[in-house]
MIDRENSE-452815 format. One record per residue (C-alpha): x, y, z; residue in one letter; residue number from 0. Coordinates in steps of 0.5 Angstrom, whole numbers, plus 500, padded with zeros to 3 digits. Example, Ala and Ser with C-alpha at 12.3 -4.5 7.8 and 13.67 -1.06 7.14 Angstrom:
<recs>
{xx=525	yy=491	zz=516	resn=A	resi=0}
{xx=527	yy=498	zz=514	resn=S	resi=1}
</recs>
This chain:
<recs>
{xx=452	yy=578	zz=333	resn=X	resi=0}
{xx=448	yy=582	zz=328	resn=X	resi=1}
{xx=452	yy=583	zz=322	resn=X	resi=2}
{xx=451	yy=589	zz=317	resn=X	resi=3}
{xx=448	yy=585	zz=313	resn=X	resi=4}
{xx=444	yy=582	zz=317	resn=X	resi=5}
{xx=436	yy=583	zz=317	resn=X	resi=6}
{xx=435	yy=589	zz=323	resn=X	resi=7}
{xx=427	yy=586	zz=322	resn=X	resi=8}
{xx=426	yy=578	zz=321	resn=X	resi=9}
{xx=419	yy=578	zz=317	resn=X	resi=10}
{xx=415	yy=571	zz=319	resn=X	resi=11}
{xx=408	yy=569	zz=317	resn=X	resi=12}
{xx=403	yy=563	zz=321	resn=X	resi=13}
{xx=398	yy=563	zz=317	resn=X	resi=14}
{xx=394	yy=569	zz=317	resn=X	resi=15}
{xx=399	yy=572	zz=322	resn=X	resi=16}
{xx=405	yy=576	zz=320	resn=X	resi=17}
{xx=411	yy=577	zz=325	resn=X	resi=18}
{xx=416	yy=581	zz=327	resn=X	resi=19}
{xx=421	yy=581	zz=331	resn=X	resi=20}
{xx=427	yy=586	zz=332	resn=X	resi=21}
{xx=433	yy=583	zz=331	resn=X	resi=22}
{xx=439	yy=587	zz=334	resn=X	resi=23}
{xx=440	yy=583	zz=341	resn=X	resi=24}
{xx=447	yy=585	zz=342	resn=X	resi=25}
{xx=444	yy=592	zz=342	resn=X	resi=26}
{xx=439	yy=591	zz=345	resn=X	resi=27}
{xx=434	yy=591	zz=339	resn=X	resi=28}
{xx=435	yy=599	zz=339	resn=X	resi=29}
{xx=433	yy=602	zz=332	resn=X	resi=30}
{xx=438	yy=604	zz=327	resn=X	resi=31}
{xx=437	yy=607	zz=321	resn=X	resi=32}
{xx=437	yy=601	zz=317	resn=X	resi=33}
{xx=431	yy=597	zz=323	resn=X	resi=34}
{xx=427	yy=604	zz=321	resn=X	resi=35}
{xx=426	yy=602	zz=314	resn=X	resi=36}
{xx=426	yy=595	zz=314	resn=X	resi=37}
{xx=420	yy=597	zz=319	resn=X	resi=38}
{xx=416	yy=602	zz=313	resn=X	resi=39}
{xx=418	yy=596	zz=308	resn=X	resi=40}
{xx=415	yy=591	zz=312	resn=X	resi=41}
{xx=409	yy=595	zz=313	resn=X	resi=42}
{xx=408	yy=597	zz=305	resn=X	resi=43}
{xx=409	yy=590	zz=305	resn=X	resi=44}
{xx=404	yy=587	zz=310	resn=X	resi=45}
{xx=398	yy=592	zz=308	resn=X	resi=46}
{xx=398	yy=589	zz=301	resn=X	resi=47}
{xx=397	yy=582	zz=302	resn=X	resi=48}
{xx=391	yy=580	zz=303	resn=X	resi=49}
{xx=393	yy=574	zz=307	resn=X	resi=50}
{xx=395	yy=577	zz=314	resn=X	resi=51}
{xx=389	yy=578	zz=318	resn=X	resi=52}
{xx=394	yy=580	zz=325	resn=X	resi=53}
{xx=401	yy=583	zz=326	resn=X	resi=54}
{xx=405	yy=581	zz=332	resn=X	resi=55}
{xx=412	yy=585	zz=334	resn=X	resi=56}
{xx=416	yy=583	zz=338	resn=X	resi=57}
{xx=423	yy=583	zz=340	resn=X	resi=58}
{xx=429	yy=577	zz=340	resn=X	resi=59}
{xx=433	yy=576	zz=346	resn=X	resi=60}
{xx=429	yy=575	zz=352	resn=X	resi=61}
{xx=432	yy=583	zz=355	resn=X	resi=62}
{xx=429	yy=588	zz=350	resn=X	resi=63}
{xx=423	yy=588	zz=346	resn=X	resi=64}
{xx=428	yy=595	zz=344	resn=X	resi=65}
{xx=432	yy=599	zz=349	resn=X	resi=66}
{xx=430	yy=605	zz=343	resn=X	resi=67}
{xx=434	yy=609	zz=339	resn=X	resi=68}
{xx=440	yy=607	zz=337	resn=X	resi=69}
{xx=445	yy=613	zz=341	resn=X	resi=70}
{xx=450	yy=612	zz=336	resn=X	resi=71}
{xx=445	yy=613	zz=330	resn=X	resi=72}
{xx=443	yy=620	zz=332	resn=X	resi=73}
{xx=448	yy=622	zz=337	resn=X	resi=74}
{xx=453	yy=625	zz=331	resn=X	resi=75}
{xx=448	yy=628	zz=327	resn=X	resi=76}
{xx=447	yy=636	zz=326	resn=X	resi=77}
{xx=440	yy=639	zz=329	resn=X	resi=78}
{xx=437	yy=639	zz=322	resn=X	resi=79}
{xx=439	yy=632	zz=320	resn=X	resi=80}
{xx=436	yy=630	zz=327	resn=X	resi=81}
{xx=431	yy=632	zz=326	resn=X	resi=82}
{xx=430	yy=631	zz=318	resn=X	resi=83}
{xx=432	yy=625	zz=317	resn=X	resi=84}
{xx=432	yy=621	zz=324	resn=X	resi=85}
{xx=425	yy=624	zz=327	resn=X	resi=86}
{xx=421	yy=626	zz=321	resn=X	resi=87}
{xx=423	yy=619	zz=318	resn=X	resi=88}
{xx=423	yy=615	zz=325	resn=X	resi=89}
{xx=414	yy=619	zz=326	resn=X	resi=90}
{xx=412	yy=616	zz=319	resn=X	resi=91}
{xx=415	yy=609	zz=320	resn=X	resi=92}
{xx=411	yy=609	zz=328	resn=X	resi=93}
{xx=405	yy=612	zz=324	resn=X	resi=94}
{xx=405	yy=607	zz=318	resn=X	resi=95}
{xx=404	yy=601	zz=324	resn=X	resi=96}
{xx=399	yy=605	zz=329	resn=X	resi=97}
{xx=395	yy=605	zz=321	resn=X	resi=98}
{xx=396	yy=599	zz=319	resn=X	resi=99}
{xx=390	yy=596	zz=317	resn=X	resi=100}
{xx=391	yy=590	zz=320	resn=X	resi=101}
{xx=390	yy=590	zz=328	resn=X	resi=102}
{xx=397	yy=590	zz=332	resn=X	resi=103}
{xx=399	yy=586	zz=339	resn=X	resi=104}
{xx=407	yy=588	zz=340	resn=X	resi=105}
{xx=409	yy=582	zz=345	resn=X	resi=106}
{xx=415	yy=586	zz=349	resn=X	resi=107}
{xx=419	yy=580	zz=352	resn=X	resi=108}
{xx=424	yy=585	zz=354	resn=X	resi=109}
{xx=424	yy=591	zz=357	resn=X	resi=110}
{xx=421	yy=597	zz=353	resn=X	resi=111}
{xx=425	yy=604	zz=354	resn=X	resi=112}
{xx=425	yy=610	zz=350	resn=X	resi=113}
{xx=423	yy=610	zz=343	resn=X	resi=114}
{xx=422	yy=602	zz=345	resn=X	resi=115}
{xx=415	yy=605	zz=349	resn=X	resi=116}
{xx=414	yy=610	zz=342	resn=X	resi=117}
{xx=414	yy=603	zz=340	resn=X	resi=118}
{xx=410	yy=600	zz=342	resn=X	resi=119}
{xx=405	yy=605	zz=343	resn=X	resi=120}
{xx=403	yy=604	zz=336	resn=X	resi=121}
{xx=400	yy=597	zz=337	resn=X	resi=122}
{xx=392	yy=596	zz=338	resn=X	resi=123}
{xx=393	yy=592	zz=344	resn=X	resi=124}
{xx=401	yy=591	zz=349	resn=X	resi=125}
{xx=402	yy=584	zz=352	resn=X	resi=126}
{xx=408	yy=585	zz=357	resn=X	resi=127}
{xx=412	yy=578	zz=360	resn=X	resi=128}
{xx=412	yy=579	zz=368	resn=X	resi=129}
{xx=420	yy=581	zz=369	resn=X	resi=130}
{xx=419	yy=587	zz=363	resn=X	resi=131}
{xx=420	yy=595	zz=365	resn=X	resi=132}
{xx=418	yy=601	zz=361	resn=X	resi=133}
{xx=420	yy=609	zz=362	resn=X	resi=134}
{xx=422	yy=614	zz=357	resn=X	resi=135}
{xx=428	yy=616	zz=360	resn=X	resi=136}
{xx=431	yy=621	zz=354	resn=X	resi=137}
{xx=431	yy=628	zz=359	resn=X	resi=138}
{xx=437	yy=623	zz=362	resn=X	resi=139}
{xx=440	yy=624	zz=356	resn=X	resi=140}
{xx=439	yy=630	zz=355	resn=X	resi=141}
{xx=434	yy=630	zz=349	resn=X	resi=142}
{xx=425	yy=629	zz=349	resn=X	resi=143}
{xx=422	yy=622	zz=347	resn=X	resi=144}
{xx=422	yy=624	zz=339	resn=X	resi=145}
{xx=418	yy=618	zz=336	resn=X	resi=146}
{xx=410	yy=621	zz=339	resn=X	resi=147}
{xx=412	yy=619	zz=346	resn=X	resi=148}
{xx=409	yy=626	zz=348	resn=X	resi=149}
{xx=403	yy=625	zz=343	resn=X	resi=150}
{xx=401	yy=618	zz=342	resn=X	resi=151}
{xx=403	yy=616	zz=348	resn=X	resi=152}
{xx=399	yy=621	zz=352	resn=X	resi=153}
{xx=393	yy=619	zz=347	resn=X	resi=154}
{xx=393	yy=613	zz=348	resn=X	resi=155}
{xx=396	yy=612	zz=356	resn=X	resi=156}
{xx=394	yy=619	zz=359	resn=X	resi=157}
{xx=399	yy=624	zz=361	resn=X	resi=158}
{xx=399	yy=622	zz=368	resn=X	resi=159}
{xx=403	yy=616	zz=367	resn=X	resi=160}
{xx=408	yy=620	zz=361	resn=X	resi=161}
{xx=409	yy=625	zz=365	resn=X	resi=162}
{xx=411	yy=621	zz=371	resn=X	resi=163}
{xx=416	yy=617	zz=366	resn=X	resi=164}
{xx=418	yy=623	zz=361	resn=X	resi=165}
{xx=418	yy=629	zz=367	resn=X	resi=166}
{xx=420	yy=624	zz=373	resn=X	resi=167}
{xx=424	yy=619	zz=370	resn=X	resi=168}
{xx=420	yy=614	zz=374	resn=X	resi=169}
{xx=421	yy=606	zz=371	resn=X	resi=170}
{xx=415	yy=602	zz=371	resn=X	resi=171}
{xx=416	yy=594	zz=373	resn=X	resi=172}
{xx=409	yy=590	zz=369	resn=X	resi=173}
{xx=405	yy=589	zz=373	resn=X	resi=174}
{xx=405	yy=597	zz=375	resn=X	resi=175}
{xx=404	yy=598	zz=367	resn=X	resi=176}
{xx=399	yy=594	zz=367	resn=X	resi=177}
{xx=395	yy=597	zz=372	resn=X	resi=178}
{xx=396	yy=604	zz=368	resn=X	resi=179}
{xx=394	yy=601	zz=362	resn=X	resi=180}
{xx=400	yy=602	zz=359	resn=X	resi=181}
{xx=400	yy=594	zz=357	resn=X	resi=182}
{xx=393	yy=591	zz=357	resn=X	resi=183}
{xx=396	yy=583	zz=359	resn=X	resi=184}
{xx=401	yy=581	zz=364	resn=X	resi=185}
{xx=403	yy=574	zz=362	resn=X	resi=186}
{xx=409	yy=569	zz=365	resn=X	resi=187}
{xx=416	yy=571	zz=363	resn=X	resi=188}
{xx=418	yy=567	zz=356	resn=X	resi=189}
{xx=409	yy=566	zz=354	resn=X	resi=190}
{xx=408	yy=573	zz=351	resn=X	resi=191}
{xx=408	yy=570	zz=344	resn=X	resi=192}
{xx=404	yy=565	zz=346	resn=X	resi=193}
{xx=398	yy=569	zz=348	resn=X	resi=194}
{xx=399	yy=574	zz=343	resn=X	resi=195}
{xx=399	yy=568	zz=337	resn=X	resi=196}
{xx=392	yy=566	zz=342	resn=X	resi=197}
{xx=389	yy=573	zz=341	resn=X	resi=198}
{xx=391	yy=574	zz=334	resn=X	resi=199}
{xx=388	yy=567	zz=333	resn=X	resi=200}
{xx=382	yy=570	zz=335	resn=X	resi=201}
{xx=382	yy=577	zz=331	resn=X	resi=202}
{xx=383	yy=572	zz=325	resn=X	resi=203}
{xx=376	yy=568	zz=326	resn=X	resi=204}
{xx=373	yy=576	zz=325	resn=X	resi=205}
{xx=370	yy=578	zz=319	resn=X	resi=206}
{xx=377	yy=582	zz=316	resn=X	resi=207}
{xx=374	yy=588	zz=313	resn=X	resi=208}
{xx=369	yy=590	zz=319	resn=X	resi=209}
{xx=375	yy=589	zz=323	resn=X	resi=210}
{xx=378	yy=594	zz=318	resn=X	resi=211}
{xx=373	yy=599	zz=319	resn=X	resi=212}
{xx=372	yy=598	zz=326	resn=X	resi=213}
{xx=380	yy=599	zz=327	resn=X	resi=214}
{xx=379	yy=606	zz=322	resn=X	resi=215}
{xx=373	yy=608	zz=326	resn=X	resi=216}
{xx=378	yy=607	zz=333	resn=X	resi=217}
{xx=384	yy=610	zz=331	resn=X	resi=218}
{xx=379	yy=616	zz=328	resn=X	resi=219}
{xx=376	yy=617	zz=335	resn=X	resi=220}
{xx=383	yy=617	zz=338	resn=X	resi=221}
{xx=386	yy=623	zz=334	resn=X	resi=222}
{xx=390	yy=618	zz=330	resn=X	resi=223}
{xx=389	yy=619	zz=322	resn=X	resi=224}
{xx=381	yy=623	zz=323	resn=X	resi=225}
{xx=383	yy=625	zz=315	resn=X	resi=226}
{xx=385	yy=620	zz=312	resn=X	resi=227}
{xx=379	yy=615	zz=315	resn=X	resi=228}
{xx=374	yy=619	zz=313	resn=X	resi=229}
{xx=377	yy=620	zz=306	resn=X	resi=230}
{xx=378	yy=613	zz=306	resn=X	resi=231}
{xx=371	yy=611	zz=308	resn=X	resi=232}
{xx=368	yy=616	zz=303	resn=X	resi=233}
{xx=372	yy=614	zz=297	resn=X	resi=234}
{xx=370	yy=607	zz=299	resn=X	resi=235}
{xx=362	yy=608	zz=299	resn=X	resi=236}
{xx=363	yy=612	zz=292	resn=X	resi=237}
{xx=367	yy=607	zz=288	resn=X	resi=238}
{xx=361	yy=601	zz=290	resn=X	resi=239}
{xx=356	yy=606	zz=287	resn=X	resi=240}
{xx=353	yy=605	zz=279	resn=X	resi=241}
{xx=355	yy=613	zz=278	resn=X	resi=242}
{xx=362	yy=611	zz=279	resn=X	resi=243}
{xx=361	yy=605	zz=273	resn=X	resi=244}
{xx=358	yy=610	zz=269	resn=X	resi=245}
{xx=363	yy=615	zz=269	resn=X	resi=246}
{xx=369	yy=611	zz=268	resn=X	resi=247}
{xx=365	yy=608	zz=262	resn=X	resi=248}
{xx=363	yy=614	zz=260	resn=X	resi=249}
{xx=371	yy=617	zz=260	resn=X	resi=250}
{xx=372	yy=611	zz=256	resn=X	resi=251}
{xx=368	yy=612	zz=251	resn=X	resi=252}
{xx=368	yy=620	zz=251	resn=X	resi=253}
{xx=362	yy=621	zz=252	resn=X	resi=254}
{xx=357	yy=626	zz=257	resn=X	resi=255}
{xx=356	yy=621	zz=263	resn=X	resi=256}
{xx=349	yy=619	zz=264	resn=X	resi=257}
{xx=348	yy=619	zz=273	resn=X	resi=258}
{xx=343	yy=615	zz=276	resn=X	resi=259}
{xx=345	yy=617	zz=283	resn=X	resi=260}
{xx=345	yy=610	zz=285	resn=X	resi=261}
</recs>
């Protein structure tokens, strides 16, 4: 059992790979507020480290990658603490992993259900063990898939496949998901981490900062954080820039700057 205490999120490292795994087996891997922060810490944490070349995310116990949403994490409160504090923080948590500058596998050796799915949308590239299946079951429940099920997901799976889930109910075994490019890999029950270790392995002999621009580039083109990667990479070709010395020199020493444009 997981106690309060307890982690939600264990942080793991192997070499140039961090790894994640949800720890909340007893309740499926859902997420509670606490799991929800550890996640935006983990990330903050990962983006700085310059060691860690690729993430893994997955889930323990073998049922669940993540059933979603803890339900009684939600369920008691009021409409604008729902959507101020569970959905807004729960977006921001999601949106800091699809960003990560690192690339992003989520190996689901479970099922993926609700914001489970949200979940794993985020990641670059999805490996799913061959018993795992994945719907967005929240209209049963009443409520609509929160954490970008009807935006990143369709962006990144298409609407057919979301609708038939969200609008449908329908639940997807494996091999199905992969054949509508939910998940990219389909491996035997109990291999996920081992594909995914293969993988990150490789991404890990590839030059990091290409891969990090190329990343941006890919998400850019995707809808995902146009702004910021084209600031970013701005502000990256003018801090290289002798204009740039120049200037900081010159506000130190109080005195007008003399740019070459070089």
């Amino acid at each position: 059992m997981t106690g309060a205490s307890e982690p939600r999120v264990r942080f793991g490292q192997d070499g140039a790979i961090a790894i994640l795994t949800l720890a909340r087996p007893d309740k499926l891997n859902a997420l509670d507020e606490a799991a929800i922060g550890e996640l935006g810490a983990l990330c903050q944490r990962i983006e700085r480290d310059e060691t860690i070349r690729a993430v893994i995310l997955t889930g323990e116990g073998g049922k669940a990658f993540s059933a979603g949403g803890d339900i009684g994490g939600w369920s008691g409160k009021t409409p604008l603490e729902f959507g101020r504090f569970w959905l807004r923080e729960g977006h921001a948590v999601f949106d800091a992993l699809a960003r990560l500058r690192q690339p992003l596998i989520a190996v689901l050796n479970g099922h993926a259900l609700g914001g489970g799915l949200e979940l794993a949308a985020a990641a670059d590239l999805r490996i799913a063990e061959s018993h795992v299946k994945l719907g967005l079951p929240e209209a049963g429940l009443g409520i609509i898939p929160g954490w970008s099920g009807t935006q990143r997901a369709v962006r990144r799976f298409g609407a057919p496949a979301i609708r038939r889930m969200a609008l449908f109910g329908e639940v997807f075994e494996a091999q199905a998901a992969l054949e509508l490019g939910l998940v990219d890999v389909v491996v035997a029950t109990g291999e996920g981490m081992a594909e995914a270790k293969r993988l990150a392995a490789k991404v890990c002999e590839r030059a990091p900062v290409a891969t990090e621009l190329t990343k941006m580039l890919i998400n850019a083109a995707e809808g995902e954080e146009r702004e910021r990667v084209l600031e970013t990479m701005a502000g990256m070709f003018a801090a290289s820039t002798e204009d740039l010395a120049e200037g900081v020199a010159a506000f130190r020493d109080k005195r007008r700057p003399d740019f070459s444009g070089r």
